[in-house]
N, C-alpha and C positions, 0 to 999 in steps of 0.2 A: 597123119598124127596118131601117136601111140601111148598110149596112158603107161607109165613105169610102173605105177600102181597096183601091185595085183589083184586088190578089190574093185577099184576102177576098170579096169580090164575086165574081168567078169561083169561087169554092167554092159560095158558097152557091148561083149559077144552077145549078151542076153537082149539088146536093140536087134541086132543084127539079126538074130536067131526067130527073134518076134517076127522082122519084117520079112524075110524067109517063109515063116509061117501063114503069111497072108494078117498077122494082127493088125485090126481098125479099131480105134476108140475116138469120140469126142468127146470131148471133157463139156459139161454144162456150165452153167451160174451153180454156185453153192444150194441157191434156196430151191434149185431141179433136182441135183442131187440128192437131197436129205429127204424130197419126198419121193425120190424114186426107191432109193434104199429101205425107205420106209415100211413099205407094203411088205407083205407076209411071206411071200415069196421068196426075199431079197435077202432071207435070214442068213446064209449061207452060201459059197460060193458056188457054181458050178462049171465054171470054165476058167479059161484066163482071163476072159474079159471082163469076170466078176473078181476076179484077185486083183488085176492090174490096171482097170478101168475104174470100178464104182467101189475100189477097196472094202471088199466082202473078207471076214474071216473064210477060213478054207481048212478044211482034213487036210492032213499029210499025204501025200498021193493023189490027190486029186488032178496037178498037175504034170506034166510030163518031167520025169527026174532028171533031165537037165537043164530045164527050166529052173526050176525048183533047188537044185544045185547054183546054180550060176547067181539065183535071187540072195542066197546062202552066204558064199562067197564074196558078194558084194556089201553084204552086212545090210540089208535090207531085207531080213525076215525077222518076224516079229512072233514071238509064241504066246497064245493065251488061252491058259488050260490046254486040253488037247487040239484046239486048232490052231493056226497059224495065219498072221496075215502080212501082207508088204508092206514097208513103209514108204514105198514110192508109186507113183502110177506112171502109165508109159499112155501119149496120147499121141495120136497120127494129127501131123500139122503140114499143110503145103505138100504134102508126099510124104514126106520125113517123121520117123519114130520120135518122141522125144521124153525122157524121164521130168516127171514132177509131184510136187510132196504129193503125198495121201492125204483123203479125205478122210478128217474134217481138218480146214487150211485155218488152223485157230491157232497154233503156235508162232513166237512171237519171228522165229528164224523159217518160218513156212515160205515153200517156195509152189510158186503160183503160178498156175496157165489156165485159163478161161475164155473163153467169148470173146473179150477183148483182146486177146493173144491172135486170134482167126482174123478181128478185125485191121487190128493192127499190120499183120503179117500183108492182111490185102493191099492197105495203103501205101505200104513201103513198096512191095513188088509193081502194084500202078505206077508210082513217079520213079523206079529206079528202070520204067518200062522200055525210055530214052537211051542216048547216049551221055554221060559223064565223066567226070572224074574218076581213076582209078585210087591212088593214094590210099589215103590210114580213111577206116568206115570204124566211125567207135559207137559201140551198143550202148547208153548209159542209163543204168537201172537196168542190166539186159536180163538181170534174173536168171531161168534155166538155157537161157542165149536163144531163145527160136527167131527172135526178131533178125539177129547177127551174124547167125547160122544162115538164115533162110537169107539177107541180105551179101553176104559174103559170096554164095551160089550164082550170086547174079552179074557180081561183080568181079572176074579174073582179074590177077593180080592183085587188087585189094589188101590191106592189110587189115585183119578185121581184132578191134578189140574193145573184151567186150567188160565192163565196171558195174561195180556190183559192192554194196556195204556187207551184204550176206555171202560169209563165204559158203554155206551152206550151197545156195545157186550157183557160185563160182563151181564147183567141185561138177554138179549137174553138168550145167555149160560145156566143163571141157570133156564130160563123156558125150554128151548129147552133140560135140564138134566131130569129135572122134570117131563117133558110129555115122556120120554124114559125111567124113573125111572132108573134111573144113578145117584148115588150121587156124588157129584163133589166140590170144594174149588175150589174158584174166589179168584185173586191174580193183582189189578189195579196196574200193575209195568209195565215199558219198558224193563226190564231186567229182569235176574235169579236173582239176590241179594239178595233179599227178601227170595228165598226158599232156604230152609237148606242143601247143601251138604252131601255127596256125593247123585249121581239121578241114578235109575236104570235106567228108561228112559223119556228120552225129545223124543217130535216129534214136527214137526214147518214145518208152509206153509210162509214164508216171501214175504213181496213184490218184487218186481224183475223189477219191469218198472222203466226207468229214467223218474220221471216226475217230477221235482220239485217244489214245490208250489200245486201239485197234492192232492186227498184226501190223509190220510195216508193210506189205506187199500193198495195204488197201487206205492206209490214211494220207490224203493230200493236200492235211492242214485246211490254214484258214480260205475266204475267199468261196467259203461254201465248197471244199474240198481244191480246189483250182488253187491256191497258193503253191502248193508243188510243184506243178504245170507253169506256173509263171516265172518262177525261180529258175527253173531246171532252161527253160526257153532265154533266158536272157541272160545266162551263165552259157549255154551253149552258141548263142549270137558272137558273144563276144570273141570267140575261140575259131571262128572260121575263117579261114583263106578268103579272099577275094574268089567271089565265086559260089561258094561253098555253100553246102546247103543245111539245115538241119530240117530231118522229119518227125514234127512231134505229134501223137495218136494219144489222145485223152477223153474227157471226159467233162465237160461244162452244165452247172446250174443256170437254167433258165427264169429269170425272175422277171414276170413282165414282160415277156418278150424281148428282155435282154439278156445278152450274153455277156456278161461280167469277165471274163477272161479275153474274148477279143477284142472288148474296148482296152482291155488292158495293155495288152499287143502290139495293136496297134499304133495306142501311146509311146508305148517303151522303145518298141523297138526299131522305129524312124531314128531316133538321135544316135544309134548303133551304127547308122548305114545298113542298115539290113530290110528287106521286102519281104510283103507278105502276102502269102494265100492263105485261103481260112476258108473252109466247109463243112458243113455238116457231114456228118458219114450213115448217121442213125440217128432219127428224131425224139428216142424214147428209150432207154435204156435205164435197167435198176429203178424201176417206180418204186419197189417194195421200201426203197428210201424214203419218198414222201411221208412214208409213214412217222419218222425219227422229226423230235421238236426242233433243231437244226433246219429242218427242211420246209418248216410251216407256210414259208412263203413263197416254194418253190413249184413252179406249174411240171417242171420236165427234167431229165437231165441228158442231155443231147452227149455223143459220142462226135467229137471233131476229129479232123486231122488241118495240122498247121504247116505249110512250108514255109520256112523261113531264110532268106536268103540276102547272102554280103553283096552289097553291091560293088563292080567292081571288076 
């Protein structure tokens, strides 16, 4: 797969050129980063992994000139005053380079990879660990596609595509396919609609925070952020082959010892014909939430992963 695009094309050789280089980054939680960047230190860049990791302003030259060319060319240099900084970061996931927004992810078209992107990435490569279906694997919400990407690797012949409302991610996605030599179909929808019935498999990382007015990468509505999660799960039930599975990787408020979204679940998605696993992945995730009046009565917010499957 080959970007026509010549700014595109220069992103991708700039993956490649990274991974060549030996580049490693992991991308933290937001509230890691703001106080890593913070310190005295951090004023300024001094490698790539301060331009292209913890988006540090940087001098002109600081980077290798075809680094710093190719960031150019891709329209992802950004000048202020006499320094310059990216407007993307590149973070090593599963093995694989992958471009995503600059920090700070406040913008409302901000495209986003975190902690839950690694968690995510894990879930889906444990249950695609078997033997399955090859057919159409659609990413939905795939965002900068690592979920899609990294699933697509797993699965030869697969058709992989991947949906997205933010073309912004879309644009990502097919360089982040590109520099993995993954071919992949981008799909600028908020829903499945658009893809054809029946699906062998969906997999989906939805937002899960109550935050409203928030970027969209991070608000998952009501239900104490899990309405997105709920919606997206029973919209994707409904679209499966006999067989067929969907893996969804989110994120549940604990109130009481209950799980509000797997009762829901489990509810809903009996009368579908569809079956369910339901696990915890991490018992404690984003406390810095509890803090938010939203959250008053919330003890935890636990990190699941759901399989959900057509009987059939």
């Amino acid at each position: 797969m080959r970007p026509s695009d010549p700014a595109d094309e220069a992103l991708v050789e700039l993956l490649r050129r990274l991974d060549a280089l030996g580049y490693d980054f992991v991308t933290p939680t937001p509230a890691t980063h703001e106080r890593v960047v913070a310190r005295p230190e951090m004023a300024e860049a001094l490698g790539p992994r301060d331009v292209l990791g913890w988006s540090l302003p940087f001098a002109p030259g600081l980077l290798p000139a075809e680094l710093h060319g190719l960031l150019e060319r891709g329209g992802m240099l950004a000048r202020e005053g006499g320094l310059c900084r990216s407007r993307v970061r590149v973070s090593r996931v599963a093995g694989r380079l992958f471009l995503h927004g600059a920090f700070p992810t406040d913008r409302p078209d901000a495209v986003f990879l975190g902690p839950d992107t690694y968690r995510f990435v894990r879930f889906v490569t444990a249950e695609l660990a078997g033997p399955g279906p090859a057919g159409r694997l659609v990413d939905m919400g795939a965002g900068a596609g690592v979920g899609g990407i990294v699933a697509a690797g797993l699965l030869p012949g697969a058709k992989a595509i991947l949906v997205d409302s933010n073309p912004a991610a879309l644009r990502l996605a097919r360089i982040n396919a590109a520099a993995a030599g993954v071919t992949v179909e981008t799909v600028e929808a908020d829903r499945l609609d658009p893809i054809e019935a029946p699906l062998e498999l969906v997999i989906a990382n939805p937002p899960f925070i109550m935050d409203e007015g928030g970027p969209a990468y991070r608000d998952g509505g009501e239900m104490l952020g899990a309405g997105l999660s709920h919606k997206w799960a029973l919209a994707g039930a409904r679209r499966l082959a006999p067989g067929g599975r969907m893996l969804l990787y989110t994120g549940s408020a604990i109130v009481d010892g209950r799980d509000g979204l797997r009762a829901a679940l489990e509810r809903d998605l009996a009368p579908l014909g569809c079956g369910l696993r339901y696990a915890e992945i991490d018992p404690d995730i984003f406390g810095e939430q509890l803090g938010q009046p939203a959250y008053r009565e919330v003890e935890r917010i636990a990190a699941v992963g759901a399989v959900i499957t057509r009987v059939g």
